[in-house]
OpenMM code with the backbone's topology and positions (N, CA, C; nanometers):
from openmm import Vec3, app, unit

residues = "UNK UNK UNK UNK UNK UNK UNK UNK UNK UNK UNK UNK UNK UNK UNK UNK UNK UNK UNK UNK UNK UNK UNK UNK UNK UNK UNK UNK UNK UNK UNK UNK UNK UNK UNK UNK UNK UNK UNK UNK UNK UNK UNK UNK UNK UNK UNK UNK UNK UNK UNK UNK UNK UNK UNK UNK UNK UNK UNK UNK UNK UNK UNK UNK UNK UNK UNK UNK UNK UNK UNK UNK UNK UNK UNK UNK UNK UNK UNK UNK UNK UNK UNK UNK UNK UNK UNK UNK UNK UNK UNK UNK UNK UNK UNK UNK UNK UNK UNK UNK UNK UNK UNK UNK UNK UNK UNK UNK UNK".split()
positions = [
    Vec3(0.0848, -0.1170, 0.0000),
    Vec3(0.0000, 0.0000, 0.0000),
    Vec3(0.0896, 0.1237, 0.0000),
    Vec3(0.0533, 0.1971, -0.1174),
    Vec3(0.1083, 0.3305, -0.1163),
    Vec3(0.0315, 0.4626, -0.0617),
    Vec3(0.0575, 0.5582, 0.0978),
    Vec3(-0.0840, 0.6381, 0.0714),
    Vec3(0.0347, 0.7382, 0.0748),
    Vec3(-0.0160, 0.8803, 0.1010),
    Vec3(0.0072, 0.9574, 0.0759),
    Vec3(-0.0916, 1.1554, 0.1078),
    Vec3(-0.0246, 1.2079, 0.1978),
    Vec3(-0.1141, 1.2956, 0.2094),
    Vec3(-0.0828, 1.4578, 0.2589),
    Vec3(-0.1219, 1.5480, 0.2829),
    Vec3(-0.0151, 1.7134, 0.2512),
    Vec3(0.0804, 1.7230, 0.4165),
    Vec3(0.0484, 1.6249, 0.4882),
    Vec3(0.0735, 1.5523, 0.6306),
    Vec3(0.1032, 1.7047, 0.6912),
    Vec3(0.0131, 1.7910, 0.6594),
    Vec3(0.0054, 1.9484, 0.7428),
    Vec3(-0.1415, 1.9412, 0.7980),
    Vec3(-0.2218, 1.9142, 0.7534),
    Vec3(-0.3841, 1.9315, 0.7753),
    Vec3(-0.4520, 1.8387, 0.7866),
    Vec3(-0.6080, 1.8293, 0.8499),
    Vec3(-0.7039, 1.7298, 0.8223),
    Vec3(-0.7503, 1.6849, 0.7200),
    Vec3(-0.7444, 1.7780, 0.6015),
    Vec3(-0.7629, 1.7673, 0.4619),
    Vec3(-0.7777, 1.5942, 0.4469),
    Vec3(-0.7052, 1.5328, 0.4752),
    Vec3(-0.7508, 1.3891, 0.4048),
    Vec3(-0.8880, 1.3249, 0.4849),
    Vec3(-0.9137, 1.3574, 0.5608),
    Vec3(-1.0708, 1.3195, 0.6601),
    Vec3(-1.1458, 1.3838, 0.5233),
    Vec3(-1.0907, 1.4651, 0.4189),
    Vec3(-1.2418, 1.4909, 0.3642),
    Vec3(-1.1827, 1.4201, 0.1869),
    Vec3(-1.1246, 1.3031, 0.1850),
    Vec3(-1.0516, 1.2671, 0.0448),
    Vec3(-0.9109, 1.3209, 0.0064),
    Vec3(-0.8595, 1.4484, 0.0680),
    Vec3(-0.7429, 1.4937, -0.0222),
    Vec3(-0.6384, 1.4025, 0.0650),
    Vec3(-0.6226, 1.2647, 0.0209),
    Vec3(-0.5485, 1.1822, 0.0182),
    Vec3(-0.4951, 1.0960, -0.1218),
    Vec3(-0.3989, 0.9850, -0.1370),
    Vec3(-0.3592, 0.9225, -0.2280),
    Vec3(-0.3819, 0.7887, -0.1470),
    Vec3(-0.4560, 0.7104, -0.2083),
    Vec3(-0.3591, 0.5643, -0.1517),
    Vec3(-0.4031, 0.4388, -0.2964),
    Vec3(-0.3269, 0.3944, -0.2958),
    Vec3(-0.2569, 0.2735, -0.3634),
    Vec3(-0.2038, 0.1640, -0.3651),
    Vec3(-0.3097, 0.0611, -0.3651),
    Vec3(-0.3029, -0.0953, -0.3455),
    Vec3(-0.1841, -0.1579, -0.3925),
    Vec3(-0.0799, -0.1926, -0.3404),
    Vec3(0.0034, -0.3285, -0.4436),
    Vec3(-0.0188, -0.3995, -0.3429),
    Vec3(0.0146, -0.5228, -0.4188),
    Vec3(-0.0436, -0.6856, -0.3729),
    Vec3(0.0772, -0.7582, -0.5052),
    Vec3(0.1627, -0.8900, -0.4136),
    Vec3(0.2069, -0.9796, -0.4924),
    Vec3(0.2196, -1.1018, -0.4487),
    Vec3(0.2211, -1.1983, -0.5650),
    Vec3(0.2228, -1.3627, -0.4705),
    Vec3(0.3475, -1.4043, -0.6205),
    Vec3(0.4188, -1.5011, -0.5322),
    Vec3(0.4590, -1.5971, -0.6352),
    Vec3(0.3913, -1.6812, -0.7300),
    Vec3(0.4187, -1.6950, -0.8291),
    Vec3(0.3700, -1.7558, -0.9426),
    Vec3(0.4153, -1.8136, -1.0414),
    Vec3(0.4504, -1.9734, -1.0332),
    Vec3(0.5299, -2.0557, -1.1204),
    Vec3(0.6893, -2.0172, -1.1663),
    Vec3(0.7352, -1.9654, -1.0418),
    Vec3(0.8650, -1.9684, -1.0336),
    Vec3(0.8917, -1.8097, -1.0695),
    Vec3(0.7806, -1.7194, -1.0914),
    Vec3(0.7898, -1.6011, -1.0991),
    Vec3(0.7334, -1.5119, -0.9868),
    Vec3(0.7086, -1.4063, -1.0365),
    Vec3(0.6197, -1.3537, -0.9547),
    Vec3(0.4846, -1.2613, -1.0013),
    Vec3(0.3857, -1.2116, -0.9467),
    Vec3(0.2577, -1.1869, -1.0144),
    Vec3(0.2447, -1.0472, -0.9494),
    Vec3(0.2645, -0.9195, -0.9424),
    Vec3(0.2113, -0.8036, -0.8964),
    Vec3(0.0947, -0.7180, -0.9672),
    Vec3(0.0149, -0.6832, -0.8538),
    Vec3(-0.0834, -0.5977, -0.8943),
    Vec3(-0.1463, -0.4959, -0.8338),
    Vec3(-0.1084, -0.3686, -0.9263),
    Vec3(-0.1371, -0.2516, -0.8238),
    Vec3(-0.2761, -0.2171, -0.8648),
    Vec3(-0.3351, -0.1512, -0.8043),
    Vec3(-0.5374, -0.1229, -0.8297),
    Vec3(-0.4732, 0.0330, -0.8415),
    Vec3(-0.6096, 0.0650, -0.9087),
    Vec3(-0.6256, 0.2211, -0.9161),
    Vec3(-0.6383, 0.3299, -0.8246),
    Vec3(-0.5324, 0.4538, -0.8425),
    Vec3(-0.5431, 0.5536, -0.7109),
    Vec3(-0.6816, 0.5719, -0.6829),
    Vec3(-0.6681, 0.6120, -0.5073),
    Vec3(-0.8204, 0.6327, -0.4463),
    Vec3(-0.8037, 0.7629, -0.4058),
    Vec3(-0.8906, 0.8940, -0.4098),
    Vec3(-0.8458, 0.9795, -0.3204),
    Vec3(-0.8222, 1.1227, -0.4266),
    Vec3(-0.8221, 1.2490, -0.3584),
    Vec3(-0.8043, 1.3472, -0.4361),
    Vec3(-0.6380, 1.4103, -0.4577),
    Vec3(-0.6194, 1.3694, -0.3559),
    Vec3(-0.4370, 1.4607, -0.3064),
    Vec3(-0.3528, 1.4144, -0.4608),
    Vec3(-0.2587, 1.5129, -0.5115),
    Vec3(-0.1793, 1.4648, -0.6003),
    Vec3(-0.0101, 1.4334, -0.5006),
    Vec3(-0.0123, 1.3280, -0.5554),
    Vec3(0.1585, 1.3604, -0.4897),
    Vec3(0.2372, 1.3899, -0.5733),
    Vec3(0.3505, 1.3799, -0.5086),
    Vec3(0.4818, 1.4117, -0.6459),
    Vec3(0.5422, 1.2579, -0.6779),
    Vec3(0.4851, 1.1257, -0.5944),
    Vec3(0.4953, 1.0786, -0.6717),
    Vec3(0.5409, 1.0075, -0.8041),
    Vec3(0.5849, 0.9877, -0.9083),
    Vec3(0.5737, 0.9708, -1.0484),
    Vec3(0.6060, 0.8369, -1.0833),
    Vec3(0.7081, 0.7445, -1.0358),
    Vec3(0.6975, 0.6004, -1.0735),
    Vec3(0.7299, 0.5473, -0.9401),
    Vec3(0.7275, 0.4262, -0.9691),
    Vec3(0.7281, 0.3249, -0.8519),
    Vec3(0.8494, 0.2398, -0.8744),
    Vec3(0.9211, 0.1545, -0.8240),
    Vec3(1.0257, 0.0798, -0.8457),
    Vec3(1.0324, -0.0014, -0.7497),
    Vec3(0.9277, -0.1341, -0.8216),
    Vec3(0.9426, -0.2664, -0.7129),
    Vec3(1.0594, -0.3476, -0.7563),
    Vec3(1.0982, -0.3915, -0.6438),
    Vec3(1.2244, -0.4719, -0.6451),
    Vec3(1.1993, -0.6451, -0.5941),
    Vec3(1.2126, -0.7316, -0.6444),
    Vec3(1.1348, -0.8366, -0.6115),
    Vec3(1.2905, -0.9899, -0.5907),
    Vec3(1.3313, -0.9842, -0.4580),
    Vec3(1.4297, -1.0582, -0.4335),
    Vec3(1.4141, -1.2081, -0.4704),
    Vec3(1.5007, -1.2928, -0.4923),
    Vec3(1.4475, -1.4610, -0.4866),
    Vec3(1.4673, -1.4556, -0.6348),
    Vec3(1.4406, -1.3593, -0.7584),
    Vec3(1.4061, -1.3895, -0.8876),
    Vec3(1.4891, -1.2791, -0.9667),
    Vec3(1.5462, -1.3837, -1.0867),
    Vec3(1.6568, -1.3282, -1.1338),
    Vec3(1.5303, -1.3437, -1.3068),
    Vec3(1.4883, -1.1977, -1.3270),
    Vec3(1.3866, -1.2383, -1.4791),
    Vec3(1.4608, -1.2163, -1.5876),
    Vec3(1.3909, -1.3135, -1.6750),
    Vec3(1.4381, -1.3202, -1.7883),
    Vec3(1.3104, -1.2400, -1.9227),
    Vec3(1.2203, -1.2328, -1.8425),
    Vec3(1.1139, -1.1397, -1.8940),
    Vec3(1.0017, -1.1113, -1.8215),
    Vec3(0.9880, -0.9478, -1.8047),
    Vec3(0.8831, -0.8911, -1.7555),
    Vec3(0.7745, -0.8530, -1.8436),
    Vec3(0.6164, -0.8668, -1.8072),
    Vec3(0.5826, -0.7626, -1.8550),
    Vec3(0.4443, -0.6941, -1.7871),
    Vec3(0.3717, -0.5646, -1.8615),
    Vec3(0.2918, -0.4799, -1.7599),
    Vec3(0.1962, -0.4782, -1.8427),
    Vec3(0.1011, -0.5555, -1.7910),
    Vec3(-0.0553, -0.5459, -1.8414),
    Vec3(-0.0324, -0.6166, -2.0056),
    Vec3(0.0332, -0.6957, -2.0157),
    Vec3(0.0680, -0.7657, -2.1682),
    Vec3(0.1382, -0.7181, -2.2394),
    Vec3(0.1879, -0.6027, -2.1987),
    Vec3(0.2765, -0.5708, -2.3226),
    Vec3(0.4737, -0.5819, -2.1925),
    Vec3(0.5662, -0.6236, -2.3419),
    Vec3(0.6901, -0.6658, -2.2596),
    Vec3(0.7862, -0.5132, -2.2299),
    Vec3(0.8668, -0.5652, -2.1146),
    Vec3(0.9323, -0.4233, -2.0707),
    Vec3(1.0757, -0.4511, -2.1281),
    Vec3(1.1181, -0.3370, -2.1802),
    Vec3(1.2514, -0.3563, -2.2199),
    Vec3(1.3604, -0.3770, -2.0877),
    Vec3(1.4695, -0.4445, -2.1031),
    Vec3(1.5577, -0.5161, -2.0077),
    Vec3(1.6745, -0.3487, -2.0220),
    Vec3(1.7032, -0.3435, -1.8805),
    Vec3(1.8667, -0.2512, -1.8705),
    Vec3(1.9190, -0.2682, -1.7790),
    Vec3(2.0571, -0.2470, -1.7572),
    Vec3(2.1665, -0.2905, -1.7213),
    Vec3(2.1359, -0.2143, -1.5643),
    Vec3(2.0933, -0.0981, -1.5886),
    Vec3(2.0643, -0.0445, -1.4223),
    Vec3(1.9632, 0.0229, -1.4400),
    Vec3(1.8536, 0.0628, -1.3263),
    Vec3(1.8026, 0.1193, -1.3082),
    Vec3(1.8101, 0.2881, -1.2664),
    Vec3(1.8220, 0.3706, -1.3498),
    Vec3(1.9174, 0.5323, -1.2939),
    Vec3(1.7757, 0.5814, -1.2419),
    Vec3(1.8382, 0.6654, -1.1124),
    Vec3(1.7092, 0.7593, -1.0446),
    Vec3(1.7307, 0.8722, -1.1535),
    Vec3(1.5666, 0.9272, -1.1841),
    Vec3(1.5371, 1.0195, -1.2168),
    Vec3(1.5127, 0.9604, -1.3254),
    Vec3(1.4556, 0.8732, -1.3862),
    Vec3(1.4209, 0.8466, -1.4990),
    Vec3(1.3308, 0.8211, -1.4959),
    Vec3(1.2378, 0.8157, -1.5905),
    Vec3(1.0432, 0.7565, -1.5489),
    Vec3(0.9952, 0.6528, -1.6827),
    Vec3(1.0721, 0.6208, -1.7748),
    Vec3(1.0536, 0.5145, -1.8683),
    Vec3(1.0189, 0.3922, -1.7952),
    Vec3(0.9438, 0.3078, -1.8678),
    Vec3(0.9029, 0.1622, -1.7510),
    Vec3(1.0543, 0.0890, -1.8169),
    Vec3(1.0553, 0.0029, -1.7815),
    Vec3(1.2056, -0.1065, -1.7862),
    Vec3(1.1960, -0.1679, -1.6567),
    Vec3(1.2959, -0.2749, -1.6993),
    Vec3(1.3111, -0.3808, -1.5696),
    Vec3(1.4539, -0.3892, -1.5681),
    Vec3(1.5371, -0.4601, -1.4781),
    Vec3(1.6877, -0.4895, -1.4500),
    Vec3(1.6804, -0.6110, -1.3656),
    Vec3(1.7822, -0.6788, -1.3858),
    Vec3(1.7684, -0.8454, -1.2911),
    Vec3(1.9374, -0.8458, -1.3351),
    Vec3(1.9436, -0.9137, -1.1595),
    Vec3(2.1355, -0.9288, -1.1533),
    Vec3(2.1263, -0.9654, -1.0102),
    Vec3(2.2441, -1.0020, -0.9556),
    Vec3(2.2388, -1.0700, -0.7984),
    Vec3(2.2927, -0.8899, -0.7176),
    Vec3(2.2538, -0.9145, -0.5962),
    Vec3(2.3152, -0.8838, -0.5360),
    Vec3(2.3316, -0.9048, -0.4174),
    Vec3(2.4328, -0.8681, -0.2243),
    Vec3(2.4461, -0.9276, -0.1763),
    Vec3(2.3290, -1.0127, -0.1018),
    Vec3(2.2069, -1.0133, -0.1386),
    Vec3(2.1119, -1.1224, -0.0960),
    Vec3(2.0798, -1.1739, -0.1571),
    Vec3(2.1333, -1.1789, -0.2941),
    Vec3(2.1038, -1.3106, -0.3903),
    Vec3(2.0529, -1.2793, -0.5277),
    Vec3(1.9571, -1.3198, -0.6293),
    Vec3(1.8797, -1.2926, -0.7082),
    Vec3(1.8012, -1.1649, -0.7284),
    Vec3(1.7692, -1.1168, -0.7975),
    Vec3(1.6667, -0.9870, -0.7884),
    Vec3(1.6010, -0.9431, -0.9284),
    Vec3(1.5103, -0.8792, -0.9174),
    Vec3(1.4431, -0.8297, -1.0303),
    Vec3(1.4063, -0.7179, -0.9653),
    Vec3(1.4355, -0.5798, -1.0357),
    Vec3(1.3709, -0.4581, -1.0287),
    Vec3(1.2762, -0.4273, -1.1638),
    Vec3(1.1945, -0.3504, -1.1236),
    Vec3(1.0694, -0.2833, -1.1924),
    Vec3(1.0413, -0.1566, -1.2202),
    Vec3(1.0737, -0.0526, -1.3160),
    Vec3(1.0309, 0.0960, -1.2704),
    Vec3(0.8848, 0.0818, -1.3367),
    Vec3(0.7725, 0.1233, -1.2875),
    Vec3(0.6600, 0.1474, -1.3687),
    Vec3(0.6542, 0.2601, -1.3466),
    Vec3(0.5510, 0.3648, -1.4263),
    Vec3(0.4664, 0.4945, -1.3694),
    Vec3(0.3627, 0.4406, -1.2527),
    Vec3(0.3678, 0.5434, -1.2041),
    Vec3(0.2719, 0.5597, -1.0560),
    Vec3(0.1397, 0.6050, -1.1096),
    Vec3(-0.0066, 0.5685, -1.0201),
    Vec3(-0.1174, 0.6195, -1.0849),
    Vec3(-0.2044, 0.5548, -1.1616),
    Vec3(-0.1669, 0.4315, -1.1789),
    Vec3(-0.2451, 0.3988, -1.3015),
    Vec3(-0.2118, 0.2214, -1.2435),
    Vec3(-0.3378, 0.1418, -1.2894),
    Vec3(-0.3165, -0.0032, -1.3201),
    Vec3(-0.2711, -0.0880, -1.3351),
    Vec3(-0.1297, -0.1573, -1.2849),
    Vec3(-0.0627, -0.1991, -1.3527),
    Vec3(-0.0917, -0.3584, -1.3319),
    Vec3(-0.0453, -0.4709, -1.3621),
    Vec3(-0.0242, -0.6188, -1.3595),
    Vec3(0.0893, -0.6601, -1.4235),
    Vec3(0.1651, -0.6672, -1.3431),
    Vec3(0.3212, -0.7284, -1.3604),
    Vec3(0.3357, -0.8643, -1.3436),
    Vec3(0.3828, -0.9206, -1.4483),
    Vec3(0.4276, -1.0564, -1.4538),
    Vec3(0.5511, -1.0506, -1.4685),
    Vec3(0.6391, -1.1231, -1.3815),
    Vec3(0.8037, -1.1278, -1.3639),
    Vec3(0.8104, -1.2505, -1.3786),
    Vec3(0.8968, -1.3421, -1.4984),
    Vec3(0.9325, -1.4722, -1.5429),
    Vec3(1.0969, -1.5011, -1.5541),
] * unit.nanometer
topology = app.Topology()
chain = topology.addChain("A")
for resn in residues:
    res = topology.addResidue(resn, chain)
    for name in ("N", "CA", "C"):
        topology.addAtom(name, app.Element.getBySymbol(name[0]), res)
């Protein structure tokens, strides 16, 4: 769960909040994420998300059916979707940048 709110005022008792469901389970040696649609009026700043999913080294992602292009690292400040998979010191990994805001269903294979 992502929420989010101007954390100065009551303002969110009346909606001017953000919040944002993710939910993931393993799935045939992958993994299955799924974020639901923002609830709430508040904008944040926000802009992508970057799940990181340990245990799984992918060989293909993708978001809502269509495939994410593979890169070597993930750089802050970038907001293109892409994925990256490589070990590090806890083992296996797959990172994710998506945009924030919107629907997504990630399949990591």
């Amino acid at each position: 769960m992502y929420y989010d709110d101007d954390g100065n005022t009551y303002a969110c008792e009346k909606g001017a909040y953000y919040r944002q469901s993710i939910t993931a389970v393993e799935a045939n040696g992958g993994a299955q994420i799924h974020i639901t649609a923002p609830q709430g009026a508040y904008q944040p700043a926000l802009r992508t998300y970057v799940v990181r999913v340990h245990g799984i080294r992918a060989s293909a992602v993708t978001v809502s059916g269509s495939s994410l292009p593979r890169v070597m690292q993930l750089h802050e400040g970038e907001s293109n979707a892409a994925y990256a998979a490589g070990n590090d010191r806890f083992g296996a990994f797959t990172a994710v940048r998506i945009p924030a805001g919107q629907v997504s269903n990630i399949a990591i294979r």
